[in-house]
C-alpha positions as CSV (number, residue, x, y, z in Angstrom):
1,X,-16.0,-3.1,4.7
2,X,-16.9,0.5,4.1
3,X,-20.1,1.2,1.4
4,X,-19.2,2.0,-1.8
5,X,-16.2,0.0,-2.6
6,X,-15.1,-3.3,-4.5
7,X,-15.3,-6.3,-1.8
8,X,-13.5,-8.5,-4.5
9,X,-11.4,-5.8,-5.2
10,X,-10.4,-5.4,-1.9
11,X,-10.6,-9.0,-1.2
12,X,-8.0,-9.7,-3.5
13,X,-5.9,-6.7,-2.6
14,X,-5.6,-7.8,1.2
15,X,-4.5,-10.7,-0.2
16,X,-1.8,-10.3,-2.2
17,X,-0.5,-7.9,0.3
18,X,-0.5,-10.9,3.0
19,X,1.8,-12.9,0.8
20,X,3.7,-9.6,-0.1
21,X,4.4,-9.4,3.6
22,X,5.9,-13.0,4.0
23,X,8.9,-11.4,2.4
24,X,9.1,-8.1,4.6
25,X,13.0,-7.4,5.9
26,X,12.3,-6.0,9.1
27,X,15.2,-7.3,11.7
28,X,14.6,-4.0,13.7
29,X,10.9,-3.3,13.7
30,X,10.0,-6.6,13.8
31,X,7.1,-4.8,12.1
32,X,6.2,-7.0,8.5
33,X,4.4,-4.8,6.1
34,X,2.8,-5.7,2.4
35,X,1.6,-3.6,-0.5
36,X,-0.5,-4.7,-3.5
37,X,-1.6,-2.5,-6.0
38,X,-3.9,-3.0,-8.7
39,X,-3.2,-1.9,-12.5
40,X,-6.2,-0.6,-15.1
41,X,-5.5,-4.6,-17.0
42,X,-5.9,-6.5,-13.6
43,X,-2.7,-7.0,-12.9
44,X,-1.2,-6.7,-9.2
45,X,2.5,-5.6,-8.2
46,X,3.6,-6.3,-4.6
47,X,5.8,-5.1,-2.5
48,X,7.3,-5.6,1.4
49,X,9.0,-3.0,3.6
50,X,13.1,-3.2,3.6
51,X,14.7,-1.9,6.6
52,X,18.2,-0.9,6.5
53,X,21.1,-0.5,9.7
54,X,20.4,3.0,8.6
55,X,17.4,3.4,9.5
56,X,16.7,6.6,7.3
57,X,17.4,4.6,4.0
58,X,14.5,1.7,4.7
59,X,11.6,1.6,2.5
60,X,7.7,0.7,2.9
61,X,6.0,-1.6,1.3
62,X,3.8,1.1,-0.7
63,X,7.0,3.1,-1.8
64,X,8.0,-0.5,-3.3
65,X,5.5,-1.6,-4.9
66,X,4.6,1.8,-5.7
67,X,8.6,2.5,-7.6
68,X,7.8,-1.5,-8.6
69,X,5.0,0.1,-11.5
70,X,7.0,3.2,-11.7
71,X,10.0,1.4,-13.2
72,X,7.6,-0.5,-15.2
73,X,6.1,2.3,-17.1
74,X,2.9,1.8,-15.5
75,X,2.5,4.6,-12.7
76,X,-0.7,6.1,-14.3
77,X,-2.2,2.9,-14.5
78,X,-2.8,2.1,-11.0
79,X,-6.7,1.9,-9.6
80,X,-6.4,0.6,-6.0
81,X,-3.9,-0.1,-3.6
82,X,-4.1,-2.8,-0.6
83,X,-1.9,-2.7,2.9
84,X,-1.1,-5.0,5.7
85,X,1.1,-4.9,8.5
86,X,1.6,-6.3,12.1
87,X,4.3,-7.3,14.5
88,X,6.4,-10.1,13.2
89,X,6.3,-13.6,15.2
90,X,9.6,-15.8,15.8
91,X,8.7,-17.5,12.5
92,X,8.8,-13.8,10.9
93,X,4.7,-13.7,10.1
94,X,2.9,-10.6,9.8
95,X,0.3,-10.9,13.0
96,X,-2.5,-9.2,14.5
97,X,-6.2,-8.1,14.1
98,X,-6.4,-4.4,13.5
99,X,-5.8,-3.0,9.7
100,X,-2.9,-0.8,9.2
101,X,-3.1,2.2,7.1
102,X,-0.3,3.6,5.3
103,X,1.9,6.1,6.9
104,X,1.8,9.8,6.0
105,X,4.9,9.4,4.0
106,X,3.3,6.5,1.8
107,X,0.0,8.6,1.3
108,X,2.0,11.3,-0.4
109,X,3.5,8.2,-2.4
110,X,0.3,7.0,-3.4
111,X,-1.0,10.4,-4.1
112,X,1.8,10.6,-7.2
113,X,0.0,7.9,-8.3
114,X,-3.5,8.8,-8.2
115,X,-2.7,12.8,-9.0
116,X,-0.7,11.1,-12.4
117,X,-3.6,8.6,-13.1
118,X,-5.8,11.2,-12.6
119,X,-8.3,9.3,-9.8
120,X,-8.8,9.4,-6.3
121,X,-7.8,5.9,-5.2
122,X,-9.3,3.1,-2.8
123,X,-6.9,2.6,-0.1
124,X,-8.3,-0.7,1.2
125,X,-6.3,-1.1,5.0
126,X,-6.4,-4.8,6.2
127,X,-5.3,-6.8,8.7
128,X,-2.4,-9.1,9.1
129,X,-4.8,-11.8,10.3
130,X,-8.6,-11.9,10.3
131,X,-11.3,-10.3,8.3
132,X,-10.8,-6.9,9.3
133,X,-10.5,-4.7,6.4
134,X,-11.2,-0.2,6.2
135,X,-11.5,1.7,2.9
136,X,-10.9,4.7,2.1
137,X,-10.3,6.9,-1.1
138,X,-7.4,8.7,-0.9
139,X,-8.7,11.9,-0.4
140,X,-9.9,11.2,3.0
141,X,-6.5,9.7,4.1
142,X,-4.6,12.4,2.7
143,X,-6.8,15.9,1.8
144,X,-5.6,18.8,0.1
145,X,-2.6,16.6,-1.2
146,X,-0.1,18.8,-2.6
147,X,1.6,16.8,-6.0
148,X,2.3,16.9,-9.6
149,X,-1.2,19.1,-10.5
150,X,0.2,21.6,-8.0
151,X,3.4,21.6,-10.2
152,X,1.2,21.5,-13.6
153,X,2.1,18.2,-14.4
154,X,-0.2,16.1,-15.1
């Protein structure tokens, strides 16, 4: 665990993304990812990747659970965000020891968030299996983010 952030918090997070995960539709990757993020109140939305034949159209985990608090009215209430991922096994598991960060395509995702919430968010990476866990704030995964301040929103 990197200094400076929530153990618990992160703890928690890794967790809820592992049993996000258990629902992952990945017939072509094989690759089962999960997404938990963490509202102001304590609450947790979750969310799995869902592939598509056209492979364009599938969506990660983070974009889900992400859209998840969108549609919920609670975008600017999210603090912290946890992710898993790893190769799927015949029983369709999430495995493997490494932590998986989100892709670049997620981290602009997550950066609507945190730009709309006005914060800098822990990006706690876990792994499918294990105690392996890496956090970051989003700044480091994604500097000089370009989102809704660069557009005035706020």
């Amino acid at each position: 665990m990197n200094d400076g952030f929530d153990t618990d918090q992160a703890t928690r997070l890794i967790a809820a993304a592992r049993d996000a995960a258990r629902h992952a539709h990945a017939p072509y990757s094989r690759f089962a990812v999960g997404a938990a993020v963490l509202l102001d109140d304590g609450s947790v939305i979750t969310g799995a990747n869902f592939e598509n034949a056209s492979y364009g159209l599938s969506l990660c985990a983070e974009t889900v659970a992400l859209a998840t608090a969108s549609a919920q009215g609670r975008l600017r209430d999210v603090v912290a965000i946890g992710v898993i991922g790893g190769a799927m096994d015949a029983e369709g598991r999430a495995t493997g020891n490494a932590p998986v960060s989100p892709c670049g395509r997620c981290r602009q995702v997550i950066n609507e968030a945190a730009q709309m919430g006005g914060r800098d968010l822990p990006v706690h990476c876990g792994a499918a299996q294990g105690d392996a866990v890496r956090s970051y704030r989003l700044s480091g995964l994604l500097p000089d983010a370009f989102g809704p301040a660069d557009l005035g929103i706020s």
